[in-house]
Structures are given as structure tokens and as C-alpha cells.
GUVEX-161026 format. One record per residue (C-alpha): chain; x, y, z. Coordinates in pm, 1 decimal. Each point is the difference from the previous one (the first is absolute). Example, Ala and Ser with C-alpha at 12.3 -4.5 7.8 and 13.67 -1.06 7.14 Angstrom:
GUVEX-161026
(A, (1230.0, -450.0, 780.0))
(A, (137.0, 344.0, -66.0))
END
This chain:
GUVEX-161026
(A, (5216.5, 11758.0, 5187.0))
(A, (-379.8, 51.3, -104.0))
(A, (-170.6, 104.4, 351.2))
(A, (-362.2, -108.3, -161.0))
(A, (-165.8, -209.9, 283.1))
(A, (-7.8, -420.0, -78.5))
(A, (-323.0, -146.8, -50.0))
(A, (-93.4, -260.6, 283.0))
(A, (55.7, -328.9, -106.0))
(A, (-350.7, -197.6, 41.9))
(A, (16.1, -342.9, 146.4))
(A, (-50.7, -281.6, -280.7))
(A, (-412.8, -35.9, 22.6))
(A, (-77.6, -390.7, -14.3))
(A, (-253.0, -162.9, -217.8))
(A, (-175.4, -157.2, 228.9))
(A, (-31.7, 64.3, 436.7))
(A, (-259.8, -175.4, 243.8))
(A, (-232.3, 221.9, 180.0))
(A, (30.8, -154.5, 388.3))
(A, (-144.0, 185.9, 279.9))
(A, (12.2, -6.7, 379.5))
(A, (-294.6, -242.2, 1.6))
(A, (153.7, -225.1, -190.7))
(A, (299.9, -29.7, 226.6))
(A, (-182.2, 21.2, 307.7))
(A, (-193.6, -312.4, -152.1))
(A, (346.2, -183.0, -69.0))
(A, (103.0, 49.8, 306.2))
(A, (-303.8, -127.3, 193.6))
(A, (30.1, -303.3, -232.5))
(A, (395.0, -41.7, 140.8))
(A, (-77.1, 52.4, 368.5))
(A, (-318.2, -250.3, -38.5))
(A, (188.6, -322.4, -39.8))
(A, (-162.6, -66.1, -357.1))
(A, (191.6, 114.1, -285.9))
(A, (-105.0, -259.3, -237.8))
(A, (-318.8, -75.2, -151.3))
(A, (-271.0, 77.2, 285.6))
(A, (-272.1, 205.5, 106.3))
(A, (133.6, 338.7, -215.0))
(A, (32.7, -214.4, -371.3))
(A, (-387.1, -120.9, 122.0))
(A, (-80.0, 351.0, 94.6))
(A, (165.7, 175.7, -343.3))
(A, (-170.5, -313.1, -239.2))
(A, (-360.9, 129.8, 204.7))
(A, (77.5, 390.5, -61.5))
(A, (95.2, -90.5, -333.7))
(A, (-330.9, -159.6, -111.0))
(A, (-186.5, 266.4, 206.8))
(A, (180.7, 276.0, -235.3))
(A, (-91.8, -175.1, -317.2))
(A, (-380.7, -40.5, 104.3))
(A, (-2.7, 420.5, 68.1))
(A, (73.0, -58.4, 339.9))
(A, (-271.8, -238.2, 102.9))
(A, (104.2, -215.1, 219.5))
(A, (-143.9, -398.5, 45.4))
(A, (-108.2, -267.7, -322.7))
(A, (64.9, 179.7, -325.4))
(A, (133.0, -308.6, -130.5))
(A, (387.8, 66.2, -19.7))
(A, (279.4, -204.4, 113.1))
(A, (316.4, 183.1, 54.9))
(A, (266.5, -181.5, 23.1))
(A, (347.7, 184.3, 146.7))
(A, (293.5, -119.8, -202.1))
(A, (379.6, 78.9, 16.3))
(A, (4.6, 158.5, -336.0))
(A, (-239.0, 23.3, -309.1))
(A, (182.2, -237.7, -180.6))
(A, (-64.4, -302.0, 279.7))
(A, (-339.7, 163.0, -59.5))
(A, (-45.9, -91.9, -382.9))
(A, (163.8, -307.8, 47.5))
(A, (-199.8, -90.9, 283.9))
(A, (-333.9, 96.5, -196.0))
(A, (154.2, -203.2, -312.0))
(A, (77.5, -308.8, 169.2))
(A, (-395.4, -22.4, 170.2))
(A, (-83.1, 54.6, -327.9))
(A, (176.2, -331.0, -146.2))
(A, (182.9, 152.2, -251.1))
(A, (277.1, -234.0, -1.7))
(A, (209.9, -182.0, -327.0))
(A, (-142.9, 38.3, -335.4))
(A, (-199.9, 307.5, 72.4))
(A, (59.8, 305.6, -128.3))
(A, (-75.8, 369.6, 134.9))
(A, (-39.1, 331.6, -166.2))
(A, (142.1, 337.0, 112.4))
(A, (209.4, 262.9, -108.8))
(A, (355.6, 65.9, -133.3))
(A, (-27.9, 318.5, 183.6))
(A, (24.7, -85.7, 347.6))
(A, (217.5, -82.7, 271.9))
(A, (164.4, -347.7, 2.9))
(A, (-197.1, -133.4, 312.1))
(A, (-307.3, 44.4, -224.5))
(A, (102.0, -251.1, -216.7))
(A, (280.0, -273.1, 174.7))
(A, (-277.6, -79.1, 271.7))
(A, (-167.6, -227.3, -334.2))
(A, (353.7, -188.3, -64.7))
(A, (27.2, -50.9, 398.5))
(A, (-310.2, -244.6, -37.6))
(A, (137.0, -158.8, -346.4))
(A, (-243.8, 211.6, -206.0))
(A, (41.1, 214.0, -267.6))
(A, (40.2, 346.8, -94.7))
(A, (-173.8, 200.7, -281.7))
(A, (133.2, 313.0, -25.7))
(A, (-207.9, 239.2, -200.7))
(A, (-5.6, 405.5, -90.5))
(A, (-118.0, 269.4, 171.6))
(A, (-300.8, 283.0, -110.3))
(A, (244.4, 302.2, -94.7))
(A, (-218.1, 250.2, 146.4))
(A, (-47.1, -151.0, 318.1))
(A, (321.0, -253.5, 39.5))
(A, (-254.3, -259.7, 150.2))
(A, (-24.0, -334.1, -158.2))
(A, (-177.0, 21.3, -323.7))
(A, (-343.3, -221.8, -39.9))
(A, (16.9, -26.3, -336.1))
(A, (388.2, -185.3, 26.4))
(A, (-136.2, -218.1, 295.3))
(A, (-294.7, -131.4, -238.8))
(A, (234.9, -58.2, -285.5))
(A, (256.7, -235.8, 260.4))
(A, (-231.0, -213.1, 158.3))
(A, (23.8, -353.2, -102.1))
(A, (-124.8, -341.3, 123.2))
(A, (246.3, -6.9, 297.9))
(A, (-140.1, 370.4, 108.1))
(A, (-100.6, 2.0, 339.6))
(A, (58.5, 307.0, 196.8))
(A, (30.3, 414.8, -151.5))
(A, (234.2, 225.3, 266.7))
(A, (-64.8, 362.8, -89.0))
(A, (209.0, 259.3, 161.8))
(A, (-104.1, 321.1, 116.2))
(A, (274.2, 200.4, -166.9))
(A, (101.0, 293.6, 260.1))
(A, (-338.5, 17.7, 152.8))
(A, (-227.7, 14.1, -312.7))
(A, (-298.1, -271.0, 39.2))
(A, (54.7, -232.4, -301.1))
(A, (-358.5, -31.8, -169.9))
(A, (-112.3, -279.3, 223.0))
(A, (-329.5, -12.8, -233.3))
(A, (188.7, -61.1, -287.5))
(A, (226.3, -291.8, 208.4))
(A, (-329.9, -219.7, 164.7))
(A, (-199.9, 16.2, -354.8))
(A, (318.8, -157.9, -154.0))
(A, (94.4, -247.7, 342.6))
(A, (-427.4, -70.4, 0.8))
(A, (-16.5, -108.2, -381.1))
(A, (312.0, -253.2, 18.4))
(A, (-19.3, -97.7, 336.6))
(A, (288.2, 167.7, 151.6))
(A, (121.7, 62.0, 302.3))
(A, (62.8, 410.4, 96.2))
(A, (283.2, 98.9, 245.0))
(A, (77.0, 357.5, 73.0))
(A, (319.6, 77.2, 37.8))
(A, (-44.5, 416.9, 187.8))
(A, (325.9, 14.7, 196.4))
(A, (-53.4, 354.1, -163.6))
(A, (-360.1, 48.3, 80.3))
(A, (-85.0, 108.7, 325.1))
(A, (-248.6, 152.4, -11.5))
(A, (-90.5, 14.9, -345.1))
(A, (-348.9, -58.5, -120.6))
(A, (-148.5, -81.0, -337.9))
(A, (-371.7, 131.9, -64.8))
(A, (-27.5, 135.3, 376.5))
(A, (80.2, -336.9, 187.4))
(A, (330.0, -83.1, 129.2))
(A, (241.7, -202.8, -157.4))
(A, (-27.3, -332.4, 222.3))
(A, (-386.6, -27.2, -20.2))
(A, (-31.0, -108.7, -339.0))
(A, (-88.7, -316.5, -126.7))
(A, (340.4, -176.1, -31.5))
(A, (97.8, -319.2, 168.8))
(A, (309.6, 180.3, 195.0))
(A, (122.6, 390.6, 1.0))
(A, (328.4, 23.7, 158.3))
(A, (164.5, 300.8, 138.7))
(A, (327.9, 93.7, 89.4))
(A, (149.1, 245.9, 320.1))
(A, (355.3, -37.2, -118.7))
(A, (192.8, 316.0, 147.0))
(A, (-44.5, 220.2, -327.1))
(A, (-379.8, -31.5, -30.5))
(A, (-280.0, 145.5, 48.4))
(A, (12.8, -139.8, 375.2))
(A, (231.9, -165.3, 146.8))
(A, (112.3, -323.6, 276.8))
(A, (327.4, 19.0, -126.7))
(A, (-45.1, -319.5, -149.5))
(A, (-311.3, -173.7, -36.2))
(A, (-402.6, -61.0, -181.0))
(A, (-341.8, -68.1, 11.3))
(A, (-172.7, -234.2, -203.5))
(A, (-362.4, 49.5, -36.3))
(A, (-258.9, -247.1, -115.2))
(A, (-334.6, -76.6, 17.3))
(A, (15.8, -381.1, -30.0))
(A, (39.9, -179.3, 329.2))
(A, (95.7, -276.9, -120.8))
(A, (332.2, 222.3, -164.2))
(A, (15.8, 186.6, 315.9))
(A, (55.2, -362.9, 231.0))
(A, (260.5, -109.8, -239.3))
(A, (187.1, 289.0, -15.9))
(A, (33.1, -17.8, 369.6))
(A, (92.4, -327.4, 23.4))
(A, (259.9, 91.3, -254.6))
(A, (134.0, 319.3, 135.8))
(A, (123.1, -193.6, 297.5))
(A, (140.3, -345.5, -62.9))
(A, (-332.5, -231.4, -122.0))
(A, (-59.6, 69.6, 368.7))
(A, (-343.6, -68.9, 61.7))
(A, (-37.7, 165.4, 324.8))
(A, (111.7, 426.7, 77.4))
(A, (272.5, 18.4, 170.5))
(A, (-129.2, 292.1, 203.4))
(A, (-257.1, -234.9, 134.6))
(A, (203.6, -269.1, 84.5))
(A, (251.4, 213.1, 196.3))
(A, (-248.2, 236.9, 189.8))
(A, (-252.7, -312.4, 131.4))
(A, (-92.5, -63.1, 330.5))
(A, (-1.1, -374.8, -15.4))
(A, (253.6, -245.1, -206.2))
(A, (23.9, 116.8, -358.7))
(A, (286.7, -154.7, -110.4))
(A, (-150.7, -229.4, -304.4))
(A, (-7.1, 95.6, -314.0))
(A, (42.3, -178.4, -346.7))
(A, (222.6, 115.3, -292.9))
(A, (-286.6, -40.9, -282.9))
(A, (212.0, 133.7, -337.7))
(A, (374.0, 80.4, -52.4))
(A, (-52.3, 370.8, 80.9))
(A, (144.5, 330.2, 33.1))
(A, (129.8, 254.3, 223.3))
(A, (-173.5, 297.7, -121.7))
(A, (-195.2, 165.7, 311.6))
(A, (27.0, 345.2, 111.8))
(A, (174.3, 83.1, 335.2))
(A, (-171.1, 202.5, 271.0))
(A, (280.4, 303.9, -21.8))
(A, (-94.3, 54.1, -352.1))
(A, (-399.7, -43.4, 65.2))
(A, (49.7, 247.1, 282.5))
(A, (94.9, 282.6, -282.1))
(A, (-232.5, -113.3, -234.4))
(A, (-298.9, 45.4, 284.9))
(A, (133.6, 346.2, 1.7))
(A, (98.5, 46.0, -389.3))
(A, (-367.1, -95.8, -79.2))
(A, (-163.6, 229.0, 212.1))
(A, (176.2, 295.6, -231.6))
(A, (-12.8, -145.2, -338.2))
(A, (-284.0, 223.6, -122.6))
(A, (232.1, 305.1, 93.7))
(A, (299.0, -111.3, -168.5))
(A, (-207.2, -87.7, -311.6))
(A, (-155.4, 374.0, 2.8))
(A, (402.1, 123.3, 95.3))
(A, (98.8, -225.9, -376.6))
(A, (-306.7, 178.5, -185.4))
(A, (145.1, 331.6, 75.2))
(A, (322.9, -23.9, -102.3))
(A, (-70.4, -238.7, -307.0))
(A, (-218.8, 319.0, -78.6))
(A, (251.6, 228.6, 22.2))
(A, (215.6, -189.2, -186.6))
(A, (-242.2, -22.0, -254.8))
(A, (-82.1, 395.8, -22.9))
(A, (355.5, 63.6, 25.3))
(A, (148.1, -238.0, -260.7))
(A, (-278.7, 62.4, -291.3))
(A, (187.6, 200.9, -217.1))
(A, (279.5, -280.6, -39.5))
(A, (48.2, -266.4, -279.2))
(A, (-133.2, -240.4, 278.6))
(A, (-275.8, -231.8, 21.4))
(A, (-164.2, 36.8, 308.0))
(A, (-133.2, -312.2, 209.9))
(A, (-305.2, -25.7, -65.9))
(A, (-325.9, 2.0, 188.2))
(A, (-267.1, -223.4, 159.6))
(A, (-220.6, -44.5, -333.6))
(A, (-365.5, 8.9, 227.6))
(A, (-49.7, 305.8, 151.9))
(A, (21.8, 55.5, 418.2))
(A, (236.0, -354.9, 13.6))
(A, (300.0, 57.8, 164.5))
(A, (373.0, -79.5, -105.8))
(A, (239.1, -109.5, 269.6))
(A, (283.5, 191.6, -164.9))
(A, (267.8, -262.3, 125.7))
(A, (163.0, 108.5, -291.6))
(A, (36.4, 322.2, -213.7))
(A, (176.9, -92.3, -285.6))
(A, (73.4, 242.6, -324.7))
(A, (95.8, -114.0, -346.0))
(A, (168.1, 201.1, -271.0))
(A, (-202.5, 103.2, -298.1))
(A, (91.1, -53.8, -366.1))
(A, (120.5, 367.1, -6.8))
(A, (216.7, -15.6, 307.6))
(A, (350.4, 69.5, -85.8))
(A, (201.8, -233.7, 300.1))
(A, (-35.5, -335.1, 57.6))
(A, (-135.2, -156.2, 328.8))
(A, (339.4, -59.6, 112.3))
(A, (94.5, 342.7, -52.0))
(A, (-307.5, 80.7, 186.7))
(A, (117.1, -163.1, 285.3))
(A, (377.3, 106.7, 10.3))
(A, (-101.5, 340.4, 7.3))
(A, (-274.6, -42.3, 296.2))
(A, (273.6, -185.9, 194.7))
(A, (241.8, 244.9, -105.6))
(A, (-232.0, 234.0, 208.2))
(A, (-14.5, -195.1, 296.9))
(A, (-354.7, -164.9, -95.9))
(A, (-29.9, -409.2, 56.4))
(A, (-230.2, -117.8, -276.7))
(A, (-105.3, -362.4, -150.0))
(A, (-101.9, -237.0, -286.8))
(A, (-297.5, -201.7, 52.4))
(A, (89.1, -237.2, -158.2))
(A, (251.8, -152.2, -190.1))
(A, (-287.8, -214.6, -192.6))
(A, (30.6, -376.0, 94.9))
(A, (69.7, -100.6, -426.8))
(A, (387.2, 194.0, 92.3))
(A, (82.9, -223.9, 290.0))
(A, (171.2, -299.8, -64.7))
(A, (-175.0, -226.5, 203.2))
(A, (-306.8, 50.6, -187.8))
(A, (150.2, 96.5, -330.1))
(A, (161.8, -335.1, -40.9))
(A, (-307.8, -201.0, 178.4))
(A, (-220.6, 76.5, -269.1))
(A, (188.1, 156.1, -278.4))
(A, (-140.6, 340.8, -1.4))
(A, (86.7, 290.6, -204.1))
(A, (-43.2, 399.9, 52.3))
(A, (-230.9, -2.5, -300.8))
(A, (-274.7, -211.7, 178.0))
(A, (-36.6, 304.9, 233.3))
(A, (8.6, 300.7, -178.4))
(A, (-155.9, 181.1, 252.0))
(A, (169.6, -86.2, 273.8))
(A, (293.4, 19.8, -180.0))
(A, (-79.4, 322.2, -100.7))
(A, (-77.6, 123.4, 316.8))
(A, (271.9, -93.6, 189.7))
(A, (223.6, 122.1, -233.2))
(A, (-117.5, 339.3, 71.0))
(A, (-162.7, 8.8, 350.8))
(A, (158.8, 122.8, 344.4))
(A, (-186.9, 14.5, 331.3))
(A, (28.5, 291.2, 181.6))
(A, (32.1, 42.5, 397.0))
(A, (-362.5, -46.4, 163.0))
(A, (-76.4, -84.4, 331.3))
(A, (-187.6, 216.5, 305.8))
(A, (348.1, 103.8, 194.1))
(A, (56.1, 225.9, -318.6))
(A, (0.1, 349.8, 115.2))
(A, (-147.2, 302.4, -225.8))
(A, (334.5, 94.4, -100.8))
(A, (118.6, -349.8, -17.9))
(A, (-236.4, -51.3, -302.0))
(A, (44.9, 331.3, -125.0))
(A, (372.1, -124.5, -18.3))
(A, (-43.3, -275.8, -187.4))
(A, (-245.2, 205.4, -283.1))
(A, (298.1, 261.3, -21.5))
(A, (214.8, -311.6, -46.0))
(A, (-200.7, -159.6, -284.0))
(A, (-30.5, 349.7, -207.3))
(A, (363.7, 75.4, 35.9))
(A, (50.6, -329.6, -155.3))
(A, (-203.1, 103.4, -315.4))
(A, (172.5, 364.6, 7.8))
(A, (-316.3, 131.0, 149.7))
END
């Protein structure tokens, strides 16, 4: 019997863990003993701090409506439908994406064009969203791919010339910014973000949509709670007989509950921390991982703008000797959760069959997921916890 000591087995280290503190849940649970645990005075209080944020933290008219949804995807469908897009229109985003990017157009009878991605960035390519647009165009959807601001010039000179509508999809972008100014503040019709439990912040489940057209803003309201044309909050908290209202369009039920705006008040208040907390250890990763047949993500192209780093994702270089999925089965194999983002919308199906697509269409997204892995990034990562994961990734290459 050898008497060499065992190495401790390290717990499994997940992809992916929300950051709550003691705020937070002393916020929740003021929210449970007030008596108002649906949409009230906290989801008006986080859409106010939310707007305040995005004008540098100037509070009053800047001109923002911020609208508290129950997940980004209500969010862009919400934005869609005050748009008009409806049957016989078509919208333009990217194969590279998430499926909620993309099925909120078929929910209003529209439909999809899917196009490639930049391979140096993995944002939506200008040049492909020039080349689809057709008579039935009517709105482009960029994605901010993992935090990286999609060149938003590039997207309102092509929406400006043909008369397009421009809806920004940043579930990943918070708080990203493109030539020094926040991503929300540009001139698109809608930006909509995302506090899903993963990202950069989180309500557990839940949105914002920003806009700077009223006119957007009141019908997305209306919307978001049954073609109700009266709050809900205001109608239950008078003084005096409130009971009337009027059901004014088939609507939704897409609002934001006051237990998840009470960790968002909180979640908001530290987002520029947690971004600096992603920096580092996307840095680190980045110093420590050079030397490897990997390409890198890359960086904001203007300098000073900030990436969000919702997403750190690798791919494997033409002189890597493993696959992806070898990648991966050895970083599991070491107790290290890691994910593809994404399986590219032309693979699934649903949209495969819709539209007849084939891999070739997207060579670089094709390309790229073939070979990419996202690594574990988020601010509960200890020192050693990312030092892990780099140990990890250069075992896998024999390093």
C-alpha cells in the first residue's frame, strides 16, 4: 500500500454563479413583509435607478423610458410589436445568437433573416445585413456578442439609408459602451437588456427595455400588462374608487415583480464593480492563455470603451491538435463547468427547416462554433478559482 498522501478532490467549479449580497436579501425581504410583491413601488423605483445609471447617474429628464419587463425576451417582443412589425415583414439579425433573439419576430407573424457574423468580433456583420435587406425589410436586431458593442455606426448608417428600424438586442451588455457612451444611449428605436440569473446582473428573471420614443414607451406598457390602459399599481394603491379601467389591445403578461426589482435596486448599485471584477480575470485569462493555439476574444475596437465580459469564450486555432469537444471533456474531466455560445440558429431544426438554411451560408459562425468554448467568468470566482480553470485549459493542450 503506497502511503503517498491523496490529492483533495476540488468541488466541480460551475460555469456560471450569481453574485447576491446581504442587501439584496434584506431588500427581498422588505418587499415580502410590505404586502406588495408584485409590480409596485420597487419595479417603479429599479425602472428610475435604471435610467439614472444610463444618464451617468443624473437623475430627472434625460429622455429615457425604462420599462421593467419579466425577461429580455418579453422585452424585444414588446419593443417589436410597438414597432408594427407584424405579417409580411421581415427582420435582420444574426445566426449567432440565442433563440429568444430571433422567435420574438415569428411570435408577431414576421419573418426572420438570419445572417453571418464578423469573425473577429462574432457580432453581426454589416456588410451581410446590407446584402439581405429586401423590400419587406423593416427592422435590423444586432446582438452584442458577450459584451462587445456591435459597431452601432456601422448599424444606423445602414437602418438611416433604407429606412429601417434598429433594435438592440444587449442581454449581454451591461455595461458596455461603444465610442465612450453606454450601450442604451444610442440612437436606436429600442435597446433591450437582460438580468437573467447568469448575467452580468441579475433579478433572477427579468429586463429592461429602453427607448427614447414615448410613443414606444406607452405601448409597451400597455402591452406588458394585458392592453390595460391604466397601472395596476395605481389602481390598487388610490385613495378614492379606482376600479375602471379598459382592456385597449389583446396584451401580455410581461411585467416585472417587486421581489425581483428589489435585487435589481441593489444589483445596479454594484454593476460597475462586477464589470471591473470580469476585466480582471478576462485579463488574466488572456496573459495566461497566450501561448496556446487559441484565439482570444477579442477587444473593444475604440480605445477606453468598455466590454461587459458576460462571456469569455476561446476558440481553437488551425494548429490546435483536439477538437472543441475534446476541449471540453477534458475541462469537465477536471471538475471545470464550461459552455457553447451558441449552437448557431441555421443547426436547429426549427429554423433549419423554416427557411431552408445550410452551414455554408454561415461560414463564420459555423466556423466558430465549431471550435469555440466559454470559459467560467463571473465576480464570485476566487484567485485560485481562475487560476484553476487556466491550469485546466493548459493541461488540456499538454501544457
Amino acid at each position: 500500500m503506497s502511503n503517498t498522501p491523496s490529492q483533495p478532490v476540488l468541488p466541480f467549479l460551475p460555469f456560471a454563479l450569481p453574485e447576491i449580497g446581504e442587501e439584496e436579501i434584506a431588500e427581498v425581504v422588505d418587499t415580502l413583509r410590505s404586502g406588495w410583491v408584485t409590480t409596485g413601488p420597487k419595479a417603479r423605483k429599479f425602472e428610475e435607478a435604471f435610467g439614472t445609471y444610463l444618464n451617468g447617474g443624473q437623475a430627472g429628464e434625460h429622455g429615457l423610458h425604462c420599462i421593467a419587463v419579466n425577461s429580455a425576451t418579453a422585452g424585444l417582443h414588446l419593443a417589436l410589436e410597438a414597432l408594427g412589425i407584424g405579417p409580411g415583414d421581415e427582420v435582420i439579425t444574426t445566426t449567432h445568437t440565442f433563440t429568444a433573439t430571433a422567435e420574438v419576430v415569428r411570435y408577431l407573424g414576421a419573418d426572420v433573416k438570419l445572417v453571418d457574423i464578423d469573425p473577429a468580433t462574432l457580432n453581426i456583420d454589416p456588410a451581410a445585413i446590407e446584402a439581405a435587406i429586401t423590400p419587406r425589410t423593416k427592422c435590423i436586431m444586432p446582438v452584442h456578442y458577450a459584451g462587445l458593442a456591435v459597431d452601432m455606426d456601422a448599424i444606423h448608417d445602414i437602418a438611416q439609408r433604407h429606412g429601417l428600424k434598429v433594435v438592440e438586442d444587449a442581454a449581454h451588455a451591461l455595461p458596455t459602451t461603444f465610442k465612450g457612451q453606454l450601450v442604451g444611449l444610442h440612437a436606436s428605436d429600442a435597446v433591450v437588456f437582460s438580468f437573467y440569473a447568469n448575467k452580468t446582473m441579475t433579478t433572477g428573471e427579468g429586463g429592461m427595455l429602453v427607448t427614447r420614443n414615448a410613443e414606444l414607451a406607452a405601448r409597451a406598457k400597455v402591452m406588458r400588462l394585458h392592453g390595460i390602459n391604466r397601472d395596476a399599481f395605481d389602481r390598487f394603491t388610490a385613495k378614492v374608487p379606482s376600479w375602471y379601467y379598459e382592456i385597449v389591445a389583446p396584451g401580455f403578461k410581461y411585467n416585472l415583480t417587486d421581489i425581483a426589482a428589489a435585487l435589481g435596486l441593489h444589483q445596479l448599485t454594484r454593476i460597475d464593480g462586477f464589470q471591473v471584477r470580469r476585466e480582471q480575470i478576462a485579463t488574466r485569462f488572456d496573459e495566461a492563455l497566450a501561448d496556446l493555439p487559441l484565439v482570444l476574444p477579442p477587444r473593444p475596437q475604440h480605445a477606453g470603451d468598455l466590454h461587459a465580459w458576460h462571456l469569455y469564450v476561446v476558440r481553437l486555432s488551425d494548429e490546435a491538435t483536439l477538437t472543441r469537444d475534446q476541449l471540453i471533456d477534458s475541462l469537465f474531466a477536471d471538475g471545470i463547468g464550461v459552455s457553447v455560445h451558441y449552437i448557431p440558429l441555421h443547426l436547429h431544426p426549427y429554423w433549419k427547416e423554416r427557411y431552408d438554411l445550410q452551414p455554408v451560408q454561415f461560414p463564420h459562425s459555423q466556423k466558430a462554433y465549431e471550435r469555440m468554448v466559454s470559459l467560467p467568468l463571473y465576480t464570485r470566482m476566487t484567485d485560485a478559482d481562475v487560476e484553476r480553470v487556466i491550469t485546466a485549459v493548459r493541461k488540456a493542450f499538454g501544457r
